[in-house]
Each structure stands twice: as structure tokens, then as C-alpha cells.
C-alpha positions as CSV (number, residue, x, y, z in Angstrom):
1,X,92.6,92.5,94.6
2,X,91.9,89.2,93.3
3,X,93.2,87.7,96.3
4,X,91.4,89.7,98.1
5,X,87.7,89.2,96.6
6,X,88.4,85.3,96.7
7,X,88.6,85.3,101.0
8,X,92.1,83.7,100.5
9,X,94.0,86.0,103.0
10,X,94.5,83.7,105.6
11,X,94.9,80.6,103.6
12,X,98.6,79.7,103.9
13,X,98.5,77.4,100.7
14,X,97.8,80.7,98.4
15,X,99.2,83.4,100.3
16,X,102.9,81.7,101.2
17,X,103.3,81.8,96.9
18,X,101.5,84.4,96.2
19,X,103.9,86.3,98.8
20,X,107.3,84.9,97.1
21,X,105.7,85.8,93.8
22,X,105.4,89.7,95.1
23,X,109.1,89.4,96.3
24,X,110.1,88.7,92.7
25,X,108.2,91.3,91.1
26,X,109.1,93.8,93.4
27,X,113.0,92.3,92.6
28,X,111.9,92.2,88.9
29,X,110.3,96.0,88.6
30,X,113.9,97.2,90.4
31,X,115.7,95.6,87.4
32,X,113.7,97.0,85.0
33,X,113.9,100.4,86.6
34,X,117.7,100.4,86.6
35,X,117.6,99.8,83.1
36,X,115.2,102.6,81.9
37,X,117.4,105.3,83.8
38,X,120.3,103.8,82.1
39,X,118.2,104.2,79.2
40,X,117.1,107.4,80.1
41,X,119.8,108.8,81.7
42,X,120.8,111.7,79.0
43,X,116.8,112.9,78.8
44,X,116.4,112.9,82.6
45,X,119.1,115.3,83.3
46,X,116.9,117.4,81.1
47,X,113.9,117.2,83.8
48,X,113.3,119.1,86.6
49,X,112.4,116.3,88.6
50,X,114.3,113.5,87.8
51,X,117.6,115.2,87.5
52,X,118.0,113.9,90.8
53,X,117.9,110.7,90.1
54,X,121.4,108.4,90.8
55,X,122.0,107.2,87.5
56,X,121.5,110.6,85.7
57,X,123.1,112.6,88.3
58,X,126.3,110.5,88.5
59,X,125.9,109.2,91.9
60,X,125.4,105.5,90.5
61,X,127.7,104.6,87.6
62,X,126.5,102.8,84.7
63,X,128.6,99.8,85.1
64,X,127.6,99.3,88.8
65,X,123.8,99.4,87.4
66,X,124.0,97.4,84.8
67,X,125.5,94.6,87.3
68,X,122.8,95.5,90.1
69,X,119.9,95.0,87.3
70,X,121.3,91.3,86.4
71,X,121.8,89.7,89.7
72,X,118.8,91.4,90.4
73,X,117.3,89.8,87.5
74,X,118.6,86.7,88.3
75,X,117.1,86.7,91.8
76,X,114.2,87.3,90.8
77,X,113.8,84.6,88.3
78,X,115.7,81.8,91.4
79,X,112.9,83.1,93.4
80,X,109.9,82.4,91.1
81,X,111.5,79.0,89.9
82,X,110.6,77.6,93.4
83,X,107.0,79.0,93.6
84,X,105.0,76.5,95.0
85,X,101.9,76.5,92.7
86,X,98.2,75.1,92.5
87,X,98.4,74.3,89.0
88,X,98.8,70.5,89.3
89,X,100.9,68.2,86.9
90,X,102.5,71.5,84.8
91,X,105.5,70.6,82.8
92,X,108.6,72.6,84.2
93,X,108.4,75.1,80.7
94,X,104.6,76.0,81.3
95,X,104.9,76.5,85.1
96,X,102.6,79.6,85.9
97,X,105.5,81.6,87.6
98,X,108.5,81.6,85.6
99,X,105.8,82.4,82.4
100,X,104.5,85.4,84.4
101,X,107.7,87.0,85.3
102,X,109.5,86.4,82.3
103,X,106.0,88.2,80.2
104,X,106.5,91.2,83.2
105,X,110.4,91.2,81.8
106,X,109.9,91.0,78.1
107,X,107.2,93.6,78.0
108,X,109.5,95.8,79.9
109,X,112.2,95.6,78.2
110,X,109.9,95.9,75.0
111,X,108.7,99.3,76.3
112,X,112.6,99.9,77.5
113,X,113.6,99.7,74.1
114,X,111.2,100.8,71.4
115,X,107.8,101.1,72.9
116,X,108.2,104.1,75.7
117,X,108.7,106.5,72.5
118,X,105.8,105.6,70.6
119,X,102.8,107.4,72.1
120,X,99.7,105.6,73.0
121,X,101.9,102.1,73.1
122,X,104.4,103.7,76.4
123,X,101.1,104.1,78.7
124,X,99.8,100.9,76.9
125,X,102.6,98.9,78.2
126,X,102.9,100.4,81.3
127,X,99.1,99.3,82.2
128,X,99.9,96.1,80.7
129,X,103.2,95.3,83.1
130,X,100.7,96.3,86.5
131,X,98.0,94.1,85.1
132,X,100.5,91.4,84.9
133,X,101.4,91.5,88.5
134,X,98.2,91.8,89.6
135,X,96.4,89.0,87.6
136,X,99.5,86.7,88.2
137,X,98.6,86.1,91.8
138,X,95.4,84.7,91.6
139,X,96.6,82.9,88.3
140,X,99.9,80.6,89.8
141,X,97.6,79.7,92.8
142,X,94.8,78.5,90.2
143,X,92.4,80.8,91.0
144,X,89.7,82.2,88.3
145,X,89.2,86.0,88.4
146,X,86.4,88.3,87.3
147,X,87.0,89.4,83.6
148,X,85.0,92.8,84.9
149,X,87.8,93.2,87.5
150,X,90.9,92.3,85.5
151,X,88.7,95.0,82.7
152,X,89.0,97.5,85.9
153,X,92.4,96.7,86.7
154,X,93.6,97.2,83.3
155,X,91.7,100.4,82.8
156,X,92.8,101.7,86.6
157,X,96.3,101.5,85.6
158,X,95.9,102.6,82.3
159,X,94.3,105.9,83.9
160,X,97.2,106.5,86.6
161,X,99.7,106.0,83.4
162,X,97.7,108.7,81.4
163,X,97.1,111.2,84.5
164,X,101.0,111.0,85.0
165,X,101.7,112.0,81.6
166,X,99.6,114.9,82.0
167,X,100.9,115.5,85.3
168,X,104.3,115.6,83.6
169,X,103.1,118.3,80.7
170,X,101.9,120.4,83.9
171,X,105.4,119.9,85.4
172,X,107.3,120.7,82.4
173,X,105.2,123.7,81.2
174,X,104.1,121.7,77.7
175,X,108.1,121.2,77.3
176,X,108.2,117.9,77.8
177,X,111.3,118.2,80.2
178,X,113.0,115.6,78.1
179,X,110.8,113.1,77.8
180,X,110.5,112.5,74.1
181,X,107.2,110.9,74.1
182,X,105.3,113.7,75.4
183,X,106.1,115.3,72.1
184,X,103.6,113.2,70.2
185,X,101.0,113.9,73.4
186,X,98.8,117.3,73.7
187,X,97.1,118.5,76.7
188,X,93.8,118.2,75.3
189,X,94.3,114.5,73.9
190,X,95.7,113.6,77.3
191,X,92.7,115.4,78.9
192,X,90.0,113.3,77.0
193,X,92.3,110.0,77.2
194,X,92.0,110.3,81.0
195,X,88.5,110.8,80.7
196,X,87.9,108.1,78.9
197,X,90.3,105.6,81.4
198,X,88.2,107.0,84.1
199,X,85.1,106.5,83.0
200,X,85.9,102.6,81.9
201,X,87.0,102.1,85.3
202,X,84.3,103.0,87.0
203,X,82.0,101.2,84.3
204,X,84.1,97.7,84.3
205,X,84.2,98.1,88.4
206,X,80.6,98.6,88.5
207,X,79.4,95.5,86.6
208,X,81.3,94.1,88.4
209,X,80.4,94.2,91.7
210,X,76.7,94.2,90.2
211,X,77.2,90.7,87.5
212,X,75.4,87.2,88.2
213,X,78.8,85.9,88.4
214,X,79.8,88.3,91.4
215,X,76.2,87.8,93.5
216,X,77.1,84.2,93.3
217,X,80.3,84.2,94.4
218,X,80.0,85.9,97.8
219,X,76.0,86.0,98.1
220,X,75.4,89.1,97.9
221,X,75.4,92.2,95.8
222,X,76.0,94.9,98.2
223,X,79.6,95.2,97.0
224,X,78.2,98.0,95.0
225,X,78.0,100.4,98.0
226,X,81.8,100.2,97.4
227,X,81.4,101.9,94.0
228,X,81.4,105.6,95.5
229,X,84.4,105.5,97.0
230,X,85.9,104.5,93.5
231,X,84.3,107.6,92.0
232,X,85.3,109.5,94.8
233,X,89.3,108.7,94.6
234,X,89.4,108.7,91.0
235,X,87.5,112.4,91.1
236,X,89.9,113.5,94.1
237,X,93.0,112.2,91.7
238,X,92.2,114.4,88.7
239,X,91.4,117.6,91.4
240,X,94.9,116.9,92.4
241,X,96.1,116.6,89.2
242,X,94.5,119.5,88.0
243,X,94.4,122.2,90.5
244,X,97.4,121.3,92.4
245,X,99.6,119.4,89.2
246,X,100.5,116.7,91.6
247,X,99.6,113.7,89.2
248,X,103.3,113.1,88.3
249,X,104.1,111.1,91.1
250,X,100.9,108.9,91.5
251,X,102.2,106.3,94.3
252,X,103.1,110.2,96.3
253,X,99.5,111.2,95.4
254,X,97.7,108.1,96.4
255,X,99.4,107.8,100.0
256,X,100.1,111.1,100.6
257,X,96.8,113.0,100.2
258,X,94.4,113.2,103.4
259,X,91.5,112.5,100.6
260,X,92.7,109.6,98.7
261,X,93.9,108.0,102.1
262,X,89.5,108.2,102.9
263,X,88.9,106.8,99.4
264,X,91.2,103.5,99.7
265,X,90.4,103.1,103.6
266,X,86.4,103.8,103.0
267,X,86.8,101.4,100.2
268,X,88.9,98.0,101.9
269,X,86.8,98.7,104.7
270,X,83.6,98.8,103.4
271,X,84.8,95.6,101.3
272,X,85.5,93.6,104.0
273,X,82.4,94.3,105.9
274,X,80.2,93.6,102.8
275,X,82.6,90.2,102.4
276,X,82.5,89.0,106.1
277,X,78.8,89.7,106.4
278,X,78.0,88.0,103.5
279,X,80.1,84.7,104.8
């Protein structure tokens, strides 16, 4: 997003490291994700859902995924080493690449460990880790980005971490299916919680596209004819999570569902027609 606000898309010189730097998240999250279901392995065989998964049905030993997560690791971490960044004269230790991925890691493996029981901290982290990929872009290309909109990231991801919770208490019938967390969670904390994440990330998103610092970066304020299609996908998100109790999966809900498919395509498009008229 904060690429895509600063008009860098066709500017080789940000979007050849920003590029490698997705490659080694994506290389990064896979990693971390064979190491949760290692972790989690004995609880998801308890779950309806994720039963199915390789690790907890067998398919994949542990041995082979422990292996697979370390050269995965390691890849990840070659990649970034060679990021080309537009932070001049950076000592090799504080290099904006290796910092990022390696504060994505360690927070994973934080919430791997400890954190993913402890309620409020699991969907905490989780928000935190997305935030991290996103800001990092802009940030090892030296480019500033709107507190507002890393405020609206933050609380954006903080609201698709809460909805899948309760999505998963829908699933699981208030069991848990287990999932240990969702012990310390009730439906009605979970409901106002997602409220509350909503509601911040329409606010943050708002003042955004509305602050002095926004109208003088791309001269103009009509980014704010954007904001209903952020109300609208965030409204058809908790209709889907609950009428239909599809807020589980939210990467299935946000490109599966004819409705959320308007919200993010009336939204980039009327972005970049605001942002091109403007320039």
C-alpha cells in the first residue's frame, strides 16, 4: 500500500528490492508456517478443519519439515542479504533488510512459542508480523509512510486476526476445536474486539486520506471518495462472518466472495484514478 500511495510502481530502483524483499517474506512466512503445524500438530488433529493439514495428518513427517523450514529459512535470509537498498552508507549490521526479516522471524517464533496461547497477545502478534511486511517495503527503499496508514494497516490486520478467531468459535461450535487459546476468548468479547478493530480502521484510514500531510502529498484530497469502499468490505466481511461463518479462512473470504471482489476492485480503481488525475 505504501508503495502504492508513493507512485513508485514503475520505478525500477524501488520496485526490483522491494520485489526480492516479498520473495523472502513469502520464503520467510512458509518457514514459520511449518513450524507452527509442527507445533501444533497434536491440537489440529482435534479441528475439523485443519485435520487435513500434512503435518497433522501424517502426510509430511516432522523430520522432513523441520529440514524444509531451515533451508527455507536460510533462503530467505541469502535473499534479503543482497537487497539492494536506498538507505545510503548503512553499516552491514543495521542494513534495513536483514533487520526486517529477522524482526518478522523472531516475533514469529515468539508467538510460535509462548505468545499464540496467551489471548489478546496471539492476534496481537499476528497483526504485528503483517504490519511488518507491509511497512518494510517502503522502509528498505527509504521511503517515509503515513503514520495514519501504518495506524490502518495495523488495525486492518488486527481486525481479520480477531474476525478469524470468531470465525473459528462459529466453526468449532464454542469448542474451540483444539485450539487452546480460544479457551481464554468468548463470543461476546470477540464480538466487541472486532468492533472495535473495525471501527479504528475506518477512523485511522479516514484521516488519512483527509490529513494536511496526505493533501500535500498527491494534491488533492479526493482520496476520501475511496473511504466507502472500505466501509463497505469491512461491513460485507462481518455479514460473511456472521450469517454465513466463513471468517475462518480470511485470504478464501476476501478473493472468493463476489462482494469483497467489488470492495478491493472499486477501491484500487478509484485510487488510481484519484492518484493519476491528481499527477
Amino acid at each position: 500500500m505504501g508503495i502504492l500511495f508513493a507512485r513508485k510502481l514503475h520505478d525500477p530502483t524501488v520496485m526490483v528490492p522491494v520485489a526480492m524483499l516479498f520473495c523472502a517474506f513469502c520464503l520467510a512466512a512458509s518457514c514459520i508456517y511449518l513450524l507452527n503445524d509442527i507445533a501444533d500438530r497434536n491440537e489440529d488433529q482435534k479441528h475439523p478443519v485443519k485435520c487435513k493439514r500434512p503435518i497433522a495428518a501424517g502426510t509430511l513427517s516432522v523430520g522432513s519439515a523441520r529440514v524444509a523450514a531451515v533451508v527455507i529459512a536460510a533462503s530467505a535470509l541469502a535473499l534479503v542479504w543482497f537487497l539492494p537498498t536506498g538507505v545510503r552508507l548503512t553499516p552491514w549490521k543495521l542494513r534495513p533488510g536483514p533487520l526486517v526479516l529477522l524482526a518478522y522471524l523472531g516475533l514469529n517464533l515468539a508467538y510460535t512459542s509462548v505468545l499464540k496461547r496467551v489471548a489478546i497477545a496471539d492476534v496481537t502478534c499476528v497483526a504485528l508480523g503483517f504490519l511488518i511486511r507491509v511497512a518494510s517495503g517502503p522502509k528498505v527503499v527509504g521511503l517515509e509512510v503515513s503514520s495514519w496508514l501504518i495506524l490502518c494497516t495495523f488495525f486492518g490486520a488486527l481486525f481479520l486476526a480477531l474476525a478469524k478467531r470468531r470465525g473459528e468459535l462459529l466453526v468449532t461450535d464454542g469448542t474451540g476445536g483444539g485450539r487452546s487459546v480460544l479457551d481464554q476468548y468468548s463470543a461476546q468479547a470477540l464480538d466487541t474486539l472486532v468492533g472495535m478493530a473495525g471501527t479504528a480502521t475506518v477512523i485511522c484510514y479516514s484521516i488519512y486520506t483527509v490529513s494536511a500531510e496526505t493533501m500535500a502529498k498527491f494534491h488533492t484530497h479526493d482520496l476520501l471518495y475511496t473511504i466507502p469502499f472500505v466501509f463497505f468490505g469491512l461491513g460485507r466481511y462481518l455479514l460473511l462472518l456472521y450469517r454465513r461463518q466463513r471468517g475462518e479462512d480470511p485470504a478464501a473470504v476476501l478473493f472468493s466472495d463476489k462482494g469483497m471482489l467489488v470492495a478491493i476492485g472499486g477501491w484500487l480503481l478509484t485510487s488510481a484514478i484519484v492518484l493519476s488525475l491528481a499527477h
